[in-house]
C-alpha positions in Angstrom: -159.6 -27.4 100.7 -158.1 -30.4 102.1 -156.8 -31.6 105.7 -153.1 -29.8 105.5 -154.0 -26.4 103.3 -154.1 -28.1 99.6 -156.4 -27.3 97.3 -158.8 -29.9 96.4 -157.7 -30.5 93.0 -154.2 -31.5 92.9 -153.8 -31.1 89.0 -154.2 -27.4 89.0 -151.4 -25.1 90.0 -153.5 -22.6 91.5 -156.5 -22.8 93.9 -159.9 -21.8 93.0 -161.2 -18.5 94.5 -163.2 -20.5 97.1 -160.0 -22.4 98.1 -157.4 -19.3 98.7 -160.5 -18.1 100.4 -160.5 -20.6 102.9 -156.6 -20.9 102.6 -156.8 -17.2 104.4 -159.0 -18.3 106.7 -156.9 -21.5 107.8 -154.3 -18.8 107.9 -155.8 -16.8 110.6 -157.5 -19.9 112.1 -153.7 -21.1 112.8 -152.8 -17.4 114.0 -155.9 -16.7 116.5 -155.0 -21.2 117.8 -151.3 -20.0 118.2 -150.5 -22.6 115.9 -147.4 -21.5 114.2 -146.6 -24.6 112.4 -149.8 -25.0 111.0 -149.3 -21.7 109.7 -145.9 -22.2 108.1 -147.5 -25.7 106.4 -150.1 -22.8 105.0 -146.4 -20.9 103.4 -144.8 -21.4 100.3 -141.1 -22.8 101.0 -139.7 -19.1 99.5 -142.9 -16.8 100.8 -142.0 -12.8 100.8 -143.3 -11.4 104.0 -144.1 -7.5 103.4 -143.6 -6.4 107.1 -145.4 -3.3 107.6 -143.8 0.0 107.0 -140.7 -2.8 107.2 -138.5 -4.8 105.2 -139.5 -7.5 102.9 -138.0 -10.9 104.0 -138.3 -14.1 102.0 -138.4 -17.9 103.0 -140.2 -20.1 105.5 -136.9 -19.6 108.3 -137.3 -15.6 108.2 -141.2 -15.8 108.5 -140.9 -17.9 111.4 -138.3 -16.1 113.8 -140.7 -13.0 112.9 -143.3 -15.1 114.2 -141.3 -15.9 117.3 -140.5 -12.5 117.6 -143.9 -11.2 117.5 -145.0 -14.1 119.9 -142.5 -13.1 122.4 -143.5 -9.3 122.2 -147.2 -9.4 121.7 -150.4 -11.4 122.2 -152.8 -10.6 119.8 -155.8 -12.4 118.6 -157.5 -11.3 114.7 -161.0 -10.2 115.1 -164.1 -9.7 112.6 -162.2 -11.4 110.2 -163.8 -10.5 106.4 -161.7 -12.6 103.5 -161.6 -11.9 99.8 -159.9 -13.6 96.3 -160.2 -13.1 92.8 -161.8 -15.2 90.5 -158.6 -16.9 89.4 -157.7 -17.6 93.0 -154.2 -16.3 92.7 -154.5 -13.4 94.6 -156.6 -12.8 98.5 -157.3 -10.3 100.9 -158.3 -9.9 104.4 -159.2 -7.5 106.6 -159.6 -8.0 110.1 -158.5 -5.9 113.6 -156.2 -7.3 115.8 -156.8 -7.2 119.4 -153.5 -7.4 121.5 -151.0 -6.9 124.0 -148.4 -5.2 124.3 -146.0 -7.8 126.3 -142.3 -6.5 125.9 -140.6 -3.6 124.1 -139.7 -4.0 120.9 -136.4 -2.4 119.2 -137.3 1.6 118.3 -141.4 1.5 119.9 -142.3 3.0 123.3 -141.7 0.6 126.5 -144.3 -2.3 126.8 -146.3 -2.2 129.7 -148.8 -4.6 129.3 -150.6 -2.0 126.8 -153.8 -3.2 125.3 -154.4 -2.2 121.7 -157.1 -2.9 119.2 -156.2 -1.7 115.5 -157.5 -2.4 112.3 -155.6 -4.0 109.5 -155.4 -5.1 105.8 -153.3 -7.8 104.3 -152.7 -9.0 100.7 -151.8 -12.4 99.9 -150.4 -13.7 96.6 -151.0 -18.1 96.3 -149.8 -20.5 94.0 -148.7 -24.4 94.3 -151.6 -24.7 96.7 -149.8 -22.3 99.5 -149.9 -18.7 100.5 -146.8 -17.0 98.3 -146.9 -13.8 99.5 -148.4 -11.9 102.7 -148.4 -8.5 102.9 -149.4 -6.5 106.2 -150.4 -2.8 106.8 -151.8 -1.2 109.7 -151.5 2.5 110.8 -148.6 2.2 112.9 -149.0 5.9 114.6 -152.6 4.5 115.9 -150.9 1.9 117.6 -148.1 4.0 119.3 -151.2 6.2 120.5 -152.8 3.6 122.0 -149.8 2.1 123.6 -148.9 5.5 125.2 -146.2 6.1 122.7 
């Protein structure tokens, strides 16, 4: 991988499983930094974001006002971080638990408090052209109302 998220070869249309590998990881890298534009440089200009037990949205514009909204409603940082691709380096997978806070209520969940939360969570990615083309989240969202008091 090179400075920026592209894959070393610039020839190929897809990266190598090593490379979507560590594309992941500069994904969550960004996340953990609170680097949001380095993590839409990471995005494919028409990315489908796969919000858990959510809509799908599409495009760099929708993935970051969800990133603004989750920013303004929680502070979370990804933890034990374990990152997987196949061979062809098209598709990736990481799972990881998020540690976070709970900062203001979002629409239709129980009033924020300042809960603390720690859940796991799995996410599929889908990369071409060099950038992440698809992320998809899933968590158990009852766990998380339980722990928030919900």
């Amino acid at each position: 991988m090179r400075a920026g998220g592209e894959c070393a070869i610039l020839t190929i249309m897809n990266c190598t499983q090593s490379d979507t590998e560590e594309l992941i990881q500069l994904y969550y890298e960004a996340f953990n930094a609170g680097d949001r534009p380095g993590m839409l440089r990471l995005l494919g200009q028409n990315v489908i974001h796969d919000i858990n037990q959510g809509a799908s949205v599409a495009g760099l514009e929708a993935f970051e006002r969800f990133l603004g909204h989750m920013d303004r409603c929680y502070a979370e940082q990804v933890e034990d971080l374990v990152v997987m691709a196949n061979e062809a380096g098209n598709r990736g997978a990481a799972e990881f638990y998020i540690r976070g806070e709970y900062l203001v209520t979002d629409e239709g969940l129980p009033p924020a408090e300042g809960q603390r939360y720690h859940i796991r969570v799995g996410a599929f990615f889908d990369v071409a052209e060099d950038r992440i083309q698809r992320v998809t989240n899933y968590y158990n969202l009852q766990d998380w109302i339980r722990q928030v008091g919900g």
